[in-house]
N, C-alpha and C positions, 0 to 999 in steps of 0.2 A: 700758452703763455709760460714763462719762465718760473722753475720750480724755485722759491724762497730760501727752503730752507737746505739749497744747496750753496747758497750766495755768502762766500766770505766776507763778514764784516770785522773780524780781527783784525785786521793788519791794519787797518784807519782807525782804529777807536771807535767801530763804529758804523764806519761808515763809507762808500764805495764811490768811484766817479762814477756819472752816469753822462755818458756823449750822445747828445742830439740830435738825429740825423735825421733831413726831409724825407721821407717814404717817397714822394714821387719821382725827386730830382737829385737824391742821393746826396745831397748837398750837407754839411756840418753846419746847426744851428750853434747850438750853447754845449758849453759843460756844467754841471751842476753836480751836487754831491745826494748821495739818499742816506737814509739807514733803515733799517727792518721796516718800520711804523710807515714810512713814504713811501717806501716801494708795495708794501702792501695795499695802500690806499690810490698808489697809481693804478692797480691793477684791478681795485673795487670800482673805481670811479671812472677809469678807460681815460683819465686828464694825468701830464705829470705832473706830479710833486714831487718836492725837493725837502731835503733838511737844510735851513740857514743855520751854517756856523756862525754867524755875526748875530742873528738875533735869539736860536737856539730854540728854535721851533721849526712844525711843517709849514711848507709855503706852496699854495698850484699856482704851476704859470698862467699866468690869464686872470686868478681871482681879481685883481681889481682892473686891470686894461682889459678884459675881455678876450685877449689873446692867446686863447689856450694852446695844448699843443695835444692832439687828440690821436694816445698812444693805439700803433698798429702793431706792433711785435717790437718783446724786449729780450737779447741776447746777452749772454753773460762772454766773459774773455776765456781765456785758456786757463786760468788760473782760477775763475768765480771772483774775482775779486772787483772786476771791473763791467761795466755795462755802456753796450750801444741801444740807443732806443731810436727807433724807426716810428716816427710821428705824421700828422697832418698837422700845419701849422695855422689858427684861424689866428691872419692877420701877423705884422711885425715881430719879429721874436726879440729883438735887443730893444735896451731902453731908448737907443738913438732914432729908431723908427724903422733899422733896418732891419734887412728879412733875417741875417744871421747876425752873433756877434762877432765875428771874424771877419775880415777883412777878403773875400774870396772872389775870383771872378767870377761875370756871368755869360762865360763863354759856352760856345756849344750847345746842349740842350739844358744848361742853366739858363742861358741866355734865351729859348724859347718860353719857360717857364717864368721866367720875368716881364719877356713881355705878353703874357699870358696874363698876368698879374695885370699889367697896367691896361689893356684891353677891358679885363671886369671892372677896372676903377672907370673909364670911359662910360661902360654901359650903363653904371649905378649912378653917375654922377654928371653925366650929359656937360662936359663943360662945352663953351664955344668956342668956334673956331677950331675943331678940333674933326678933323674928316672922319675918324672911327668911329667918335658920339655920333655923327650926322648919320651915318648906314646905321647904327642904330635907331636912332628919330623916324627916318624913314621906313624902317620897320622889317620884319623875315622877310618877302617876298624880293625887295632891293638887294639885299646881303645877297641871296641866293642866285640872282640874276647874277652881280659881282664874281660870285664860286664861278659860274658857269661862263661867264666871259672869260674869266683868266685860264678856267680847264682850255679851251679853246686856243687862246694865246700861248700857251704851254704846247700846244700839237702843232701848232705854227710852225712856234722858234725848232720844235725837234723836227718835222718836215724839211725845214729849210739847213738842219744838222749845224742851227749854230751855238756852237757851245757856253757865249757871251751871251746871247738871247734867251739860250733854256734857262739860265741861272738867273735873269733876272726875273723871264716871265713866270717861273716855280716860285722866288718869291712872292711875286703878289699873289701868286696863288695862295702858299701858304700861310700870308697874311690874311687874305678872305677867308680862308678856310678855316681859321682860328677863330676870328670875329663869328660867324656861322654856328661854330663849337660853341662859343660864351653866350649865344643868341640862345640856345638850346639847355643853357647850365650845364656846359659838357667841360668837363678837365679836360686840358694837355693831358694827363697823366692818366687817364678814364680810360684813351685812346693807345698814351703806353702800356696801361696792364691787359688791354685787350692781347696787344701786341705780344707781348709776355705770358700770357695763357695757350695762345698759337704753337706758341714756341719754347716749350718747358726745359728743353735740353739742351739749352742753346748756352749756360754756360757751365758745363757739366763738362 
């Protein structure tokens, strides 16, 4: 963890930015500001905290929504003046409801990590009329059936070398395989740092 009392608080009064960033999906949450006393208590407590300049105290995110942000490693900038904190975020980070407060796409493997998210809202909350709750209702043994048809479906379309067929039948794969993951209490991101441990030099 990040040595303190290396960390410039001169130059803010104070006090340093501290940027947000999702550990799994690399994504920018929030900015917030610390000074000594929060940074020290983020690091006691493994939850950020912040210094509010409007109310001119410490503040953890999550104390009253529950929506902590459960610090993995905190990096200082080139100067110590500044900080990226690499977080697990439990649940919404902006007051709007939304995962970040910035306005960001969720393309790419944002976009798998979102509907990752809404996947575990399915599982927890069974609504109807909703095919994903139902393979969950149904129970592991159905989901896995599911993986094992579309693996199938996937050696089809690539047998038949159609490029239009692989790409649709890899998604449902990757959709059931997801669902299978959440069945299990498995991250999207469980599966990337496996990845990532495989693969240590790969951006080096």
């Amino acid at each position: 963890m990040i040595d303190v009392s290396k960390v410039n608080f001169e130059k803010l009064n104070g006090l340093v930015p501290a940027i947000v960033v999702d550990s799994k999906i690399n994504k920018i949450l929030m900015l917030g500001f610390m000074n000594e006393e929060s940074l020290k208590k983020t690091i006691e407590i493994g939850k950020a905290t912040f210094y509010s300049r409007s109310r001119k105290t410490l503040w953890t995110k999550g104390e009253t929504s529950g929506n902590f942000l459960l610090v993995k490693e905190i990096l200082p900038d080139c100067d110590n003046d500044s900080l990226i904190i690499y977080a697990d975020p439990i649940g919404p980070v902006c007051h709007t409801g939304s995962h970040s407060c910035f306005p960001l796409d969720n393309k790419g493997i944002n976009f798998l990590e979102k509907l990752s998210e809404i996947i575990k809202q399915r599982k927890h909350k069974l609504p109807e009329d909703s095919y994903t709750a139902q393979l969950f209702k149904d129970g592991s043994d159905k989901i896995i059936q599911k993986v094992g048809e579309e693996t199938v479906e996937v050696m089809i379309a690539a047998k038949n070398r159609s490029r239009k067929e692989i790409i649709y039948e890899s998604a449902d794969l990757l959709f059931h395989l997801m669902v299978m993951l959440q069945d299990h209490d498995i991250e999207l991101g469980d599966v990337v740092a496996e990845l990532e441990a495989r693969h240590p030099n790969l951006y080096r």
